[in-house]
PQR file of N, CA, C, O and H, with PARSE charges and radii, in Angstrom:
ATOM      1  N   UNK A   1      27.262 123.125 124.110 -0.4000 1.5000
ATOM      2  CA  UNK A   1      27.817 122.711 122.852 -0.0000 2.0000
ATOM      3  C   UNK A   1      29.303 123.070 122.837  0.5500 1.7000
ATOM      4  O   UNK A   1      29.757 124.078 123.380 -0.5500 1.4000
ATOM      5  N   UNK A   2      29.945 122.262 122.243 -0.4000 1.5000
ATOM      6  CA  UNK A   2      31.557 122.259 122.329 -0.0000 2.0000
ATOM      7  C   UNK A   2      32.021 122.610 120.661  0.5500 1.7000
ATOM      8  O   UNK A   2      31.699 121.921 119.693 -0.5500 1.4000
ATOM      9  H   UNK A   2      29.576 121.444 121.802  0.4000 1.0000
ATOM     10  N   UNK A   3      32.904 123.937 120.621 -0.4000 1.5000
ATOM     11  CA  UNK A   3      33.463 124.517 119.572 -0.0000 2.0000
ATOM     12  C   UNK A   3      34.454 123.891 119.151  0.5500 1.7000
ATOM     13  O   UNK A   3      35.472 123.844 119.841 -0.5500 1.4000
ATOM     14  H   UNK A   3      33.165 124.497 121.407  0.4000 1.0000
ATOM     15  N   UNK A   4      34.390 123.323 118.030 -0.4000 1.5000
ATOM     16  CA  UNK A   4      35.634 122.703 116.967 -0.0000 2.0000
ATOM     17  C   UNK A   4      36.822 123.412 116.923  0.5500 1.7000
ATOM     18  O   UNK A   4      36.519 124.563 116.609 -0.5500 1.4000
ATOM     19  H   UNK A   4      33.564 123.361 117.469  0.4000 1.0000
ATOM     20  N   UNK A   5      38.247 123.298 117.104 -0.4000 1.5000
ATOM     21  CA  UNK A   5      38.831 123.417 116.922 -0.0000 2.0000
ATOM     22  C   UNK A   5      39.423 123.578 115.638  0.5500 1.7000
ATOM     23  O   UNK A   5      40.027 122.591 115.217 -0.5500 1.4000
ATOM     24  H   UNK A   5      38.493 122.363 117.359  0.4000 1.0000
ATOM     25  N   UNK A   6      39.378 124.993 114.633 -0.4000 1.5000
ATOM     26  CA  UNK A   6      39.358 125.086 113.448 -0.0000 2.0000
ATOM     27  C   UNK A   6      40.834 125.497 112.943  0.5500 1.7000
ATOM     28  O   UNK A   6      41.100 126.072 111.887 -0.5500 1.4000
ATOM     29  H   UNK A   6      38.887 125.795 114.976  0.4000 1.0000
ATOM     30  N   UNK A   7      41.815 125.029 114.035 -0.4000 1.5000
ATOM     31  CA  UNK A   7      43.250 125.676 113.594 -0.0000 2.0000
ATOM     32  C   UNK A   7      44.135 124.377 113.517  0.5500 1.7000
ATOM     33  O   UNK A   7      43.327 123.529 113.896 -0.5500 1.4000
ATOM     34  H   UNK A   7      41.599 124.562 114.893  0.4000 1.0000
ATOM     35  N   UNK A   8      44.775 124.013 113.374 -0.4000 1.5000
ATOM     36  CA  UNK A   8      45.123 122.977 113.044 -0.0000 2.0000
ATOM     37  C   UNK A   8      47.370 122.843 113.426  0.5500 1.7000
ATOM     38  O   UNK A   8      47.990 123.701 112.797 -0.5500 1.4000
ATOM     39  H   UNK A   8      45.432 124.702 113.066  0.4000 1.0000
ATOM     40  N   UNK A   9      47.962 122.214 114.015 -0.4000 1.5000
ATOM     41  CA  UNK A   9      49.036 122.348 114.305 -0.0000 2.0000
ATOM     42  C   UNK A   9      49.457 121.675 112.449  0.5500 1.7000
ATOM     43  O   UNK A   9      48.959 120.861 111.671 -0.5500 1.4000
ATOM     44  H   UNK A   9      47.459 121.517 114.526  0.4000 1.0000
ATOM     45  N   UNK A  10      50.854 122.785 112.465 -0.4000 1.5000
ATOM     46  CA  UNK A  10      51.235 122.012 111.126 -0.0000 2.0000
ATOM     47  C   UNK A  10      52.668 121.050 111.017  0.5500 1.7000
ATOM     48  O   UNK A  10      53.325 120.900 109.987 -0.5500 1.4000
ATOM     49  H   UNK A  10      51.258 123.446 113.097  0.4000 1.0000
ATOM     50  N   UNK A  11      52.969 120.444 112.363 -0.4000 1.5000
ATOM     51  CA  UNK A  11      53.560 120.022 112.801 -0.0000 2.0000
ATOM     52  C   UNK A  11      53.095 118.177 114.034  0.5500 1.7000
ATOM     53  O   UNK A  11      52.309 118.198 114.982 -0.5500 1.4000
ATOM     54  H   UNK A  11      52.435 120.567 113.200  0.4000 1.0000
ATOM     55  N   UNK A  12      53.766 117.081 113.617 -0.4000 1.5000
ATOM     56  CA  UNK A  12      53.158 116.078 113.976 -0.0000 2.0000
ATOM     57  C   UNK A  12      53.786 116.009 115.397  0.5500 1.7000
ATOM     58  O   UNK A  12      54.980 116.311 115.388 -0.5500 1.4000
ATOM     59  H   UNK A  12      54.404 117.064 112.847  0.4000 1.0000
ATOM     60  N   UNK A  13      53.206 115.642 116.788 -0.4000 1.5000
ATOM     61  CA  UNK A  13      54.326 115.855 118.273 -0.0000 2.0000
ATOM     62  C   UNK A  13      54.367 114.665 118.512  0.5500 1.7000
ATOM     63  O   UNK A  13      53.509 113.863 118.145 -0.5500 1.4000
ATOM     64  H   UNK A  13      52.236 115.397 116.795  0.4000 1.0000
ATOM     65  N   UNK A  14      55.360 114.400 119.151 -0.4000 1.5000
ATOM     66  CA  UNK A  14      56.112 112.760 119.113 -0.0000 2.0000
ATOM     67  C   UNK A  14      56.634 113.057 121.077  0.5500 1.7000
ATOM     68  O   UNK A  14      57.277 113.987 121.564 -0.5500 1.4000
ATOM     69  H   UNK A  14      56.057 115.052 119.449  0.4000 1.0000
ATOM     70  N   UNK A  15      56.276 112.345 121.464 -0.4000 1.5000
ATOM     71  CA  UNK A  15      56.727 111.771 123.235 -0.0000 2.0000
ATOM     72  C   UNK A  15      57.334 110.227 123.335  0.5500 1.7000
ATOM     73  O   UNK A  15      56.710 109.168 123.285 -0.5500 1.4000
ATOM     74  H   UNK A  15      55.753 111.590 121.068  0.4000 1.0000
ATOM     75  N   UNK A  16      58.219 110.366 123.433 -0.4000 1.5000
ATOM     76  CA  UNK A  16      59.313 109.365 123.439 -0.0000 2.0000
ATOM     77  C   UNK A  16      59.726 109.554 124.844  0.5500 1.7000
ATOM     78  O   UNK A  16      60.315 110.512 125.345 -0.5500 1.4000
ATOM     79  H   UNK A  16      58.727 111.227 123.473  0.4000 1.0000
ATOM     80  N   UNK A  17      59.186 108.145 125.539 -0.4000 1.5000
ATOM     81  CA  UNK A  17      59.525 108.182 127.116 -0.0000 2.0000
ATOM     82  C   UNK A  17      60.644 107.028 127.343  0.5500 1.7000
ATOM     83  O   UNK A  17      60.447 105.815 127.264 -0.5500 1.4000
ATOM     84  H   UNK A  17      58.708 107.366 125.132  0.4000 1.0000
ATOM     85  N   UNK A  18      61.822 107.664 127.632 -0.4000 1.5000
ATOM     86  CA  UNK A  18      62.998 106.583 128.151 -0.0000 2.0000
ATOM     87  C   UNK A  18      62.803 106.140 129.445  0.5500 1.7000
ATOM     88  O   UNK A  18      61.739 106.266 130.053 -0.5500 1.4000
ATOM     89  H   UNK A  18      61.982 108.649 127.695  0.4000 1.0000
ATOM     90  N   UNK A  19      63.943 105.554 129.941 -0.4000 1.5000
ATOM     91  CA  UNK A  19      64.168 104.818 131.528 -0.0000 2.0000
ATOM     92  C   UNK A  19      64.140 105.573 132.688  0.5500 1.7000
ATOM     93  O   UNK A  19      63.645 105.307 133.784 -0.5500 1.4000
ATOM     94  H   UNK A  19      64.807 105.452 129.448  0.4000 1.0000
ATOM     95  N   UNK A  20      65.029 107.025 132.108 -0.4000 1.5000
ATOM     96  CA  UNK A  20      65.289 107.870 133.174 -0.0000 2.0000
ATOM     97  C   UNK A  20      64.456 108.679 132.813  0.5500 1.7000
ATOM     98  O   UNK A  20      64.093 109.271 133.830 -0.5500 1.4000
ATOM     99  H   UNK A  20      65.430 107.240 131.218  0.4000 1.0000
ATOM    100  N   UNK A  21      63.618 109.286 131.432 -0.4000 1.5000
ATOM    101  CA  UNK A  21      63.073 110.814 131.350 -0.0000 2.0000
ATOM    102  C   UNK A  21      62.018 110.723 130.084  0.5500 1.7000
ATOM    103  O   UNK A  21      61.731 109.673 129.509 -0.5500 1.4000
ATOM    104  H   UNK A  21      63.913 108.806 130.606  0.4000 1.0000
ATOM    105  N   UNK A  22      61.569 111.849 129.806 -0.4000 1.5000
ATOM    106  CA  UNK A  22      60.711 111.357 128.713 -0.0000 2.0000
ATOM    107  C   UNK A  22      61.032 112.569 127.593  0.5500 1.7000
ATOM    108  O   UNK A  22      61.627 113.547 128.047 -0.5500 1.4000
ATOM    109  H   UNK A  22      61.802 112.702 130.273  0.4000 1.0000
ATOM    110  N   UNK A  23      60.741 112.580 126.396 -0.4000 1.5000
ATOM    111  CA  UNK A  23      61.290 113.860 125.845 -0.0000 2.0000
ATOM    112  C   UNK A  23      60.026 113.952 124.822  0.5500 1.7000
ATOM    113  O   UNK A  23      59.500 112.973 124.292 -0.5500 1.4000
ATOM    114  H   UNK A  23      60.258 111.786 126.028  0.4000 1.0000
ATOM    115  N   UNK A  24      59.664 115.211 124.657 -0.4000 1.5000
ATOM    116  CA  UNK A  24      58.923 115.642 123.292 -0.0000 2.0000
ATOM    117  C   UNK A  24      59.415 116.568 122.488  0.5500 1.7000
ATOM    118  O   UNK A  24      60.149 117.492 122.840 -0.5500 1.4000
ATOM    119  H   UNK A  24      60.092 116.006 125.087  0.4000 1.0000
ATOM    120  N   UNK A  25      58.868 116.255 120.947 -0.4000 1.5000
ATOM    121  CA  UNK A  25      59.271 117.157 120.064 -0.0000 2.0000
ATOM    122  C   UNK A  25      58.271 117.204 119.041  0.5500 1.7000
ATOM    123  O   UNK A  25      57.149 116.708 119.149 -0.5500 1.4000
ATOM    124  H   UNK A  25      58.271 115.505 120.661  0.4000 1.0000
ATOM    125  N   UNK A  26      58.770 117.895 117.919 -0.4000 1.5000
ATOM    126  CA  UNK A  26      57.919 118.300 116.946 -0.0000 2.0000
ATOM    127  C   UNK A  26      58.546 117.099 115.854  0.5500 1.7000
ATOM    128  O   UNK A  26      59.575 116.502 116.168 -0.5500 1.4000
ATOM    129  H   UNK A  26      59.681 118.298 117.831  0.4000 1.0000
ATOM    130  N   UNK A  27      57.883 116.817 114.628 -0.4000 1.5000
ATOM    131  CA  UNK A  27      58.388 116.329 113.267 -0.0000 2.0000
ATOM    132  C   UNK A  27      57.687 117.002 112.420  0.5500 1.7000
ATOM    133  O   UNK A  27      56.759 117.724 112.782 -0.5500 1.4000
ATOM    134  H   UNK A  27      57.046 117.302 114.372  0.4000 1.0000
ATOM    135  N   UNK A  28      58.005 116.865 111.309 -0.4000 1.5000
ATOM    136  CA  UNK A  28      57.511 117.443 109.665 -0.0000 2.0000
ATOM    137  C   UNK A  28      56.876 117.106 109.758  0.5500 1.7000
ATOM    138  O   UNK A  28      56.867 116.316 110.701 -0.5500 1.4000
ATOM    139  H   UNK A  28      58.758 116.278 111.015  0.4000 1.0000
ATOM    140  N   UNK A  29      55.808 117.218 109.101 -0.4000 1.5000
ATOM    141  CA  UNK A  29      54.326 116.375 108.213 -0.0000 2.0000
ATOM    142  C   UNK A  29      54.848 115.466 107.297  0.5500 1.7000
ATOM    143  O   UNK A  29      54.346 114.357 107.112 -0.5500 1.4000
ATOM    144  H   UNK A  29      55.815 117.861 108.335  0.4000 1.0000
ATOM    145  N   UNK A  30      56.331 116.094 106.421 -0.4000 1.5000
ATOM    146  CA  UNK A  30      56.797 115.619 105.513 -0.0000 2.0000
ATOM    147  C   UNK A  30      57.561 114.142 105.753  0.5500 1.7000
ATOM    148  O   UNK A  30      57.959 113.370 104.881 -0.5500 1.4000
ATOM    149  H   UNK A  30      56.739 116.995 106.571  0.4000 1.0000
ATOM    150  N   UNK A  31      57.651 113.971 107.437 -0.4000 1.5000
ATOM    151  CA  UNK A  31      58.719 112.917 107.586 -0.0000 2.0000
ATOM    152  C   UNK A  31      58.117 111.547 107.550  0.5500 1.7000
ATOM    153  O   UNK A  31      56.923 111.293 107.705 -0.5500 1.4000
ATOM    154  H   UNK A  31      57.327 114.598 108.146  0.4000 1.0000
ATOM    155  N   UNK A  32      59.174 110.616 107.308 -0.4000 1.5000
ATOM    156  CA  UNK A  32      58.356 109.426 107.225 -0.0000 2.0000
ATOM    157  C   UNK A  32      58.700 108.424 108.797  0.5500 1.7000
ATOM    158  O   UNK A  32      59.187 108.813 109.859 -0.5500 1.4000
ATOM    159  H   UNK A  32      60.145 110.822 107.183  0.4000 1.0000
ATOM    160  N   UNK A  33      58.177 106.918 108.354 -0.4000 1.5000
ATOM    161  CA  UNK A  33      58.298 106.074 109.800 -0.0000 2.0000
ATOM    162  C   UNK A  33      60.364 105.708 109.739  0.5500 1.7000
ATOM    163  O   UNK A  33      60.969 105.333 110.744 -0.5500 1.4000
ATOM    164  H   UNK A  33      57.781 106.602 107.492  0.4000 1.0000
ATOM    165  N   UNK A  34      60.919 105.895 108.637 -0.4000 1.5000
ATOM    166  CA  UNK A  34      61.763 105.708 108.623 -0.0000 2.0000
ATOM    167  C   UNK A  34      62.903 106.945 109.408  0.5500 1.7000
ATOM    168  O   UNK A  34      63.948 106.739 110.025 -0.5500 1.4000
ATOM    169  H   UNK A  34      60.428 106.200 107.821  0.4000 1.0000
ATOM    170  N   UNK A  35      62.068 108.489 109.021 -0.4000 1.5000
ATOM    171  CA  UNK A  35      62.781 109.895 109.587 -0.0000 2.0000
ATOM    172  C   UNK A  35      62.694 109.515 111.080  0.5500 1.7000
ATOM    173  O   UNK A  35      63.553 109.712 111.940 -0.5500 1.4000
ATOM    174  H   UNK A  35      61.219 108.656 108.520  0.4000 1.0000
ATOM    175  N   UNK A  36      61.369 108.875 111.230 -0.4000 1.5000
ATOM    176  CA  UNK A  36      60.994 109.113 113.189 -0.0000 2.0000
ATOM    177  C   UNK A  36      62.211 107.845 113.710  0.5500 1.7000
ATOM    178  O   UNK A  36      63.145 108.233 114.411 -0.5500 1.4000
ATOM    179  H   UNK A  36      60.671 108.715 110.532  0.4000 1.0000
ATOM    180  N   UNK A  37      62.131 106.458 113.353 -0.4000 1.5000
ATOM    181  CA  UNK A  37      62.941 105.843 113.680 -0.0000 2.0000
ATOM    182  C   UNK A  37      64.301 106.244 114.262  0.5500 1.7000
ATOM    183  O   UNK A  37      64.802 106.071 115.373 -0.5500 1.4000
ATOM    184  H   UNK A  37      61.372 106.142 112.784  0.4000 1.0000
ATOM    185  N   UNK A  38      64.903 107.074 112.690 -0.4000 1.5000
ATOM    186  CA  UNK A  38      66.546 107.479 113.366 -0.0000 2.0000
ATOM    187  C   UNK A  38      66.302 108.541 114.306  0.5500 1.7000
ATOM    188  O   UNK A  38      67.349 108.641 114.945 -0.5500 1.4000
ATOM    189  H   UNK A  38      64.496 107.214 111.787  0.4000 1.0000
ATOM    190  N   UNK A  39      65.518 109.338 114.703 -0.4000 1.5000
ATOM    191  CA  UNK A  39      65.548 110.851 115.305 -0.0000 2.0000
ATOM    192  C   UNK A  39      65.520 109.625 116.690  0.5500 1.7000
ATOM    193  O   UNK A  39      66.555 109.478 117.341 -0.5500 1.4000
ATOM    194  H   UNK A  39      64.667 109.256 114.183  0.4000 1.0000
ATOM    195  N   UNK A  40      64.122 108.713 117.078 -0.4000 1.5000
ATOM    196  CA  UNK A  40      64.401 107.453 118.296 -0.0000 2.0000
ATOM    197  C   UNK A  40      65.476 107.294 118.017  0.5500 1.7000
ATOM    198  O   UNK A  40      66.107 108.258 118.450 -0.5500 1.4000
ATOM    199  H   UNK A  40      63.282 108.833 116.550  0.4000 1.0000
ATOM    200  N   UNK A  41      66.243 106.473 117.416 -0.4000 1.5000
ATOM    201  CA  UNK A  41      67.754 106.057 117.692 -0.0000 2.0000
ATOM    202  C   UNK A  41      68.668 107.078 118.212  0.5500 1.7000
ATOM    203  O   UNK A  41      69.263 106.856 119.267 -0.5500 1.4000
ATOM    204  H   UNK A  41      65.730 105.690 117.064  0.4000 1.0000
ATOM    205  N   UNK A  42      68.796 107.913 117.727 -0.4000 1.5000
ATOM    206  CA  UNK A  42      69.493 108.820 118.107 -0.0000 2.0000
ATOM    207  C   UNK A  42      69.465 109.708 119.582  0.5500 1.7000
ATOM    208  O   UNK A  42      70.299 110.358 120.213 -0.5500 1.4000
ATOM    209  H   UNK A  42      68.312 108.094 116.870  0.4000 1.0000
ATOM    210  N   UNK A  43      68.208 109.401 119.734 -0.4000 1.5000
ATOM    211  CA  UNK A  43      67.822 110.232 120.694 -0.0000 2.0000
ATOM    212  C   UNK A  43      68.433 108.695 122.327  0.5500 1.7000
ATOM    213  O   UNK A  43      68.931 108.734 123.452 -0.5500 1.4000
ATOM    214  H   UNK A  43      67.530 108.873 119.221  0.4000 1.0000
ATOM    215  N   UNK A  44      67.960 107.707 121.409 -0.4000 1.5000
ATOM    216  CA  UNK A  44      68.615 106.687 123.071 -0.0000 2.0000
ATOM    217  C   UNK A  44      69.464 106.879 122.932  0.5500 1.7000
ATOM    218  O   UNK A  44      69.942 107.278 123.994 -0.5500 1.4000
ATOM    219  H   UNK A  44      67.556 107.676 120.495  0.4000 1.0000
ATOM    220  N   UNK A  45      70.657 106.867 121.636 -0.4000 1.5000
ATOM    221  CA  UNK A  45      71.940 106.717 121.889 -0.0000 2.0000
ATOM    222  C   UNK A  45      72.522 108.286 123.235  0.5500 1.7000
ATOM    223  O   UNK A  45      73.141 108.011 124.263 -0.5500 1.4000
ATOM    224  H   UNK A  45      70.268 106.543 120.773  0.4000 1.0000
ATOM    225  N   UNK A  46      72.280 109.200 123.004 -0.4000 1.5000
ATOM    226  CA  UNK A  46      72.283 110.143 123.800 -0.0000 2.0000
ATOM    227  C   UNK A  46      71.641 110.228 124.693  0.5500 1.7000
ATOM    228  O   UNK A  46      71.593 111.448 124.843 -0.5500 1.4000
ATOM    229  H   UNK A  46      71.777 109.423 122.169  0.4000 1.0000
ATOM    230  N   UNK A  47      71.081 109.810 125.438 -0.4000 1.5000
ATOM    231  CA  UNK A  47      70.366 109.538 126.968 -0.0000 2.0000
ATOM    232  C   UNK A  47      70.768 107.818 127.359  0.5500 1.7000
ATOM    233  O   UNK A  47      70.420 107.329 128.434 -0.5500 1.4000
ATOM    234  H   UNK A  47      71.120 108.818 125.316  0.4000 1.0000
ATOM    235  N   UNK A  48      71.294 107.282 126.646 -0.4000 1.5000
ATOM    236  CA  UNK A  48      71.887 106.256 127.180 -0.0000 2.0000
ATOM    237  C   UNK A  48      70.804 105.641 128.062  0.5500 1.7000
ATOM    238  O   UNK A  48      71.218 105.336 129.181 -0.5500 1.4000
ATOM    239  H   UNK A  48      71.577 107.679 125.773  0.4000 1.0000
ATOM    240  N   UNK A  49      69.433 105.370 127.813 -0.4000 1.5000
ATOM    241  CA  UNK A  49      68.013 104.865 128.592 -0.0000 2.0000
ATOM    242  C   UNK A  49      67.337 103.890 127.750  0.5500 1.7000
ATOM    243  O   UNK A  49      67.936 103.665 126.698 -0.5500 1.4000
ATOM    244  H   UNK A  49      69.097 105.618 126.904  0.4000 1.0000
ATOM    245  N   UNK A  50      66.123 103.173 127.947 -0.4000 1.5000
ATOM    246  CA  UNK A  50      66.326 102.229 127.029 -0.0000 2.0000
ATOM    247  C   UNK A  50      64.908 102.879 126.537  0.5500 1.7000
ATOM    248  O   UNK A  50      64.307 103.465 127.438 -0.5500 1.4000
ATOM    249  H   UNK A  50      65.637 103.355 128.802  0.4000 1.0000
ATOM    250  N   UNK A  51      64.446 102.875 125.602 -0.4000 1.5000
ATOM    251  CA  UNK A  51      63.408 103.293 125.173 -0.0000 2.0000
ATOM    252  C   UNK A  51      61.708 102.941 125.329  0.5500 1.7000
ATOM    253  O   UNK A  51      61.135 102.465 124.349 -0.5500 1.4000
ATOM    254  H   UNK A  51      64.934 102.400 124.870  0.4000 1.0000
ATOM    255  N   UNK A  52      61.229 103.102 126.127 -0.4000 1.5000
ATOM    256  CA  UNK A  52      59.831 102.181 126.801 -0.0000 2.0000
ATOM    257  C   UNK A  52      58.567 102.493 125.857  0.5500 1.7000
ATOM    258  O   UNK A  52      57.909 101.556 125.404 -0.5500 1.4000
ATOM    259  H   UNK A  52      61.695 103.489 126.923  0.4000 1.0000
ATOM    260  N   UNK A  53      58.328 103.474 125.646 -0.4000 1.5000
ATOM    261  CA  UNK A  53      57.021 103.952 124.737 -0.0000 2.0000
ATOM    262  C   UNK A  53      57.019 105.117 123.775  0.5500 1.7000
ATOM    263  O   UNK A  53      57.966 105.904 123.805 -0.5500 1.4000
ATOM    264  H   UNK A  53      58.862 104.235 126.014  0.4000 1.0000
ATOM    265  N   UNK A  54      56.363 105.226 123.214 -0.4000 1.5000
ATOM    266  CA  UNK A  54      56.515 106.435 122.049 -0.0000 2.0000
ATOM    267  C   UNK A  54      55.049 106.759 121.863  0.5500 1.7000
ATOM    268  O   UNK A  54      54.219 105.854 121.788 -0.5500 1.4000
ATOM    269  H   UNK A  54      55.594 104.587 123.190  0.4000 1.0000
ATOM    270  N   UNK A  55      54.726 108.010 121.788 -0.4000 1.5000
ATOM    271  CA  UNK A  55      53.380 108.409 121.423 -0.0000 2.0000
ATOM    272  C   UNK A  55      53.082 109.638 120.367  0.5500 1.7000
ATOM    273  O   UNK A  55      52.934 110.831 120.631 -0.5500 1.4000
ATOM    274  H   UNK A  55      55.401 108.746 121.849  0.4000 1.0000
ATOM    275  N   UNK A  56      53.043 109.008 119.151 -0.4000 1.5000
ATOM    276  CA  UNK A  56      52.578 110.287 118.183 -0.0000 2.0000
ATOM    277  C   UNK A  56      51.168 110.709 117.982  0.5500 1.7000
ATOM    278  O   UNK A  56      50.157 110.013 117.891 -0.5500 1.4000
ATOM    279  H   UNK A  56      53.163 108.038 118.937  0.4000 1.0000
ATOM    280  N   UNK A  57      51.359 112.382 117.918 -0.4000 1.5000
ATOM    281  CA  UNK A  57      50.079 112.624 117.386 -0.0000 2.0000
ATOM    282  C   UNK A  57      50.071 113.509 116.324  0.5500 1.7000
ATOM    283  O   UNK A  57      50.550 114.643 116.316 -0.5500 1.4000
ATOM    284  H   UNK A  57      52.181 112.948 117.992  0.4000 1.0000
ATOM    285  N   UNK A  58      49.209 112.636 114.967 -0.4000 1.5000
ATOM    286  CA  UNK A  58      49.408 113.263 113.603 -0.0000 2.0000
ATOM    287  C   UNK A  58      48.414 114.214 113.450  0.5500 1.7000
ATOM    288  O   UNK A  58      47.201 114.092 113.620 -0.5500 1.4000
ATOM    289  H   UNK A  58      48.820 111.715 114.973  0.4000 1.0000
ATOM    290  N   UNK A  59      49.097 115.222 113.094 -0.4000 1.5000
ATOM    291  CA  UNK A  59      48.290 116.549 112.641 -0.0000 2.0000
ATOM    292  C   UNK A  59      47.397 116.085 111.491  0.5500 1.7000
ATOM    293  O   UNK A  59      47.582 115.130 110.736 -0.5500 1.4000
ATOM    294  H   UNK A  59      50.083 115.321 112.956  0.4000 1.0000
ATOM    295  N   UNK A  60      46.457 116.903 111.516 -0.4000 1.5000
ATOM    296  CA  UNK A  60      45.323 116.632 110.430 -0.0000 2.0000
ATOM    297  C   UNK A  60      45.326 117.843 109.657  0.5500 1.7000
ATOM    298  O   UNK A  60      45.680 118.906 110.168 -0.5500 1.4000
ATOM    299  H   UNK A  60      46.307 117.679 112.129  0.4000 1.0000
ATOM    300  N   UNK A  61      44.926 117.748 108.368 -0.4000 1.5000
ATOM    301  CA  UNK A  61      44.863 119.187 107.472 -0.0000 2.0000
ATOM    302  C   UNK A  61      42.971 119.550 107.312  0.5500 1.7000
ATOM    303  O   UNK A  61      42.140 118.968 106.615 -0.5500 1.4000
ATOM    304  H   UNK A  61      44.638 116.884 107.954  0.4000 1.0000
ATOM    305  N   UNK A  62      42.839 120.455 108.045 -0.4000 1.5000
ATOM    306  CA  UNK A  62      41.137 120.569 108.263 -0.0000 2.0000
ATOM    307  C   UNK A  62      40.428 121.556 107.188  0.5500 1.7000
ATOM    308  O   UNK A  62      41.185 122.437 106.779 -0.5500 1.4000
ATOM    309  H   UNK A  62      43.514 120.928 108.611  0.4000 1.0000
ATOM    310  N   UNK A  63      39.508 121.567 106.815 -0.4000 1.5000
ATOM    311  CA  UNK A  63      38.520 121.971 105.829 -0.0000 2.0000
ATOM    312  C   UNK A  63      37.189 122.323 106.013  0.5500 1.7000
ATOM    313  O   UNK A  63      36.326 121.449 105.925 -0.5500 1.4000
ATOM    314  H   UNK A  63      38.893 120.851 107.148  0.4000 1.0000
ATOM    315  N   UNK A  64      36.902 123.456 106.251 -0.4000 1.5000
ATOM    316  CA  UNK A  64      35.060 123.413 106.402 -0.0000 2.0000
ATOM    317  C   UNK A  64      34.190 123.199 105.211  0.5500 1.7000
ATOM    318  O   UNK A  64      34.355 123.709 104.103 -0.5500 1.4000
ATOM    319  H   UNK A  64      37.603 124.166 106.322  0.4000 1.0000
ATOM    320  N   UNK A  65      33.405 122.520 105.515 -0.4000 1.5000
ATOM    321  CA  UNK A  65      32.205 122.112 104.245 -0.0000 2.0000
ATOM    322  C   UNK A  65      31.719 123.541 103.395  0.5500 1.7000
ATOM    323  O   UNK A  65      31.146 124.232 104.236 -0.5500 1.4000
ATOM    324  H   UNK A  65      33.271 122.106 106.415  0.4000 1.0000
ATOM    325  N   UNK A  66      31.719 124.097 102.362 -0.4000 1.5000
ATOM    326  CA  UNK A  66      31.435 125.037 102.078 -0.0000 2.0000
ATOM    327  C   UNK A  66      29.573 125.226 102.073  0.5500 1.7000
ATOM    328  O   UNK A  66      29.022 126.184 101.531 -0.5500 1.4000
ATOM    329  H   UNK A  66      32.185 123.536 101.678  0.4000 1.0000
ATOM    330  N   UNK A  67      28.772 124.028 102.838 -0.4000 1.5000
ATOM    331  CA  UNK A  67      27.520 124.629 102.600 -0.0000 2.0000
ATOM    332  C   UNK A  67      27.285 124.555 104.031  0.5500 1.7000
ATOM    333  O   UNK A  67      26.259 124.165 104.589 -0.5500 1.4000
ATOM    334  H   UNK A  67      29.219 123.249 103.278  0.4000 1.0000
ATOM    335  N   UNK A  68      28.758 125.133 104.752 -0.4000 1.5000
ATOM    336  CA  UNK A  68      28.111 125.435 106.392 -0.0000 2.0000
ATOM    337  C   UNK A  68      28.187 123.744 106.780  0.5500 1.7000
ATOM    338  O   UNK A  68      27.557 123.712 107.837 -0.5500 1.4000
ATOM    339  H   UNK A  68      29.591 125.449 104.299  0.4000 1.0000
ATOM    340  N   UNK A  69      28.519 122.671 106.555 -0.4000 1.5000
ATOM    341  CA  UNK A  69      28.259 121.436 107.202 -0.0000 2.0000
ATOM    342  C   UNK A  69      28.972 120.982 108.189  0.5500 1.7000
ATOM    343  O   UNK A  69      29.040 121.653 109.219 -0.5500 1.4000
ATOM    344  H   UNK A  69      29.032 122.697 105.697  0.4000 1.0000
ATOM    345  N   UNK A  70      29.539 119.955 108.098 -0.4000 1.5000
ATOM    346  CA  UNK A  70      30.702 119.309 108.677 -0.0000 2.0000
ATOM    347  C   UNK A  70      32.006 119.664 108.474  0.5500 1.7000
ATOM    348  O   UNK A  70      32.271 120.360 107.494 -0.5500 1.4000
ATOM    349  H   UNK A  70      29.485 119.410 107.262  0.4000 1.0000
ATOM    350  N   UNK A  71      33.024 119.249 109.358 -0.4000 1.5000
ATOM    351  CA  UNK A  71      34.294 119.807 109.057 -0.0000 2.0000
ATOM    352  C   UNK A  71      35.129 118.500 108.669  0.5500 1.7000
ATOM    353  O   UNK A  71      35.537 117.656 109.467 -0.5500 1.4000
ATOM    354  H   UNK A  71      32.808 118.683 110.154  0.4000 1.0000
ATOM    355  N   UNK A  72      35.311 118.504 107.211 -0.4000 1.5000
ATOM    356  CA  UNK A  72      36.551 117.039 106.884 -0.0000 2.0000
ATOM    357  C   UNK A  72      37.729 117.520 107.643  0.5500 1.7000
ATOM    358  O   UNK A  72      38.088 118.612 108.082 -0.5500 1.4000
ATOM    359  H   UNK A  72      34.980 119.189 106.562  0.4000 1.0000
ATOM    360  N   UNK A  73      38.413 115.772 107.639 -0.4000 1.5000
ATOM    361  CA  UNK A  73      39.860 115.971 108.163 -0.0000 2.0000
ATOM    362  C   UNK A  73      40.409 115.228 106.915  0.5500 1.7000
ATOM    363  O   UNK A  73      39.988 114.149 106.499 -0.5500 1.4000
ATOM    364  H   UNK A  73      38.121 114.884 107.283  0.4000 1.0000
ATOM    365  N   UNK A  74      41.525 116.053 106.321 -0.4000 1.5000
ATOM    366  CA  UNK A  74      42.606 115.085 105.810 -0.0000 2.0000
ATOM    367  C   UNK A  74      43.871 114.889 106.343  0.5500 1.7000
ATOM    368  O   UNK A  74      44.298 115.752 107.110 -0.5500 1.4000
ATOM    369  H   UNK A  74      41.867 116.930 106.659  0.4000 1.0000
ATOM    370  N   UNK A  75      44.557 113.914 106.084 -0.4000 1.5000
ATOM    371  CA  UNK A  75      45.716 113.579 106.106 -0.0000 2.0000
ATOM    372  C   UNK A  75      46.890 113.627 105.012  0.5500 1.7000
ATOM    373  O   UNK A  75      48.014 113.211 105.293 -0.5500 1.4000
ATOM    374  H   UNK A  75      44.210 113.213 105.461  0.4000 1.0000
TER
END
């Protein structure tokens, strides 16, 4: 049996792979598609690469069932 992961990152990680390199970072929870956009722009303009893929992964805000059940995820 495989143990749930009950901790939760409070931070969303973003991999943005250019021509020459690939870079990761953290974002807010708070940011929107418009925050991630310029942080990409900004980030080709300074590596001067052209931008090929992007991969986010959104943190979830987790909760255990209080009668012992399942574990919700929110967003």
């Amino acid at each position: 049996m495989q143990r749930l992961r009950t901790e939760c990152p409070t931070q969303n990680q973003v991999v943005a792979v250019f021509e020459p390199n690939a870079l990761s970072f953290d974002l807010p929870r708070s940011a929107t598609l418009e925050d991630l956009a310029g942080r990409l722009a900004h980030l080709s303009e300074r590596h001067g690469g052209a931008l090929t893929s992007v991969s986010v992964r959104v943190s979830a805000q987790m909760r255990a069932d209080p009668s012992g059940g399942a574990i919700f995820l929110r967003s």
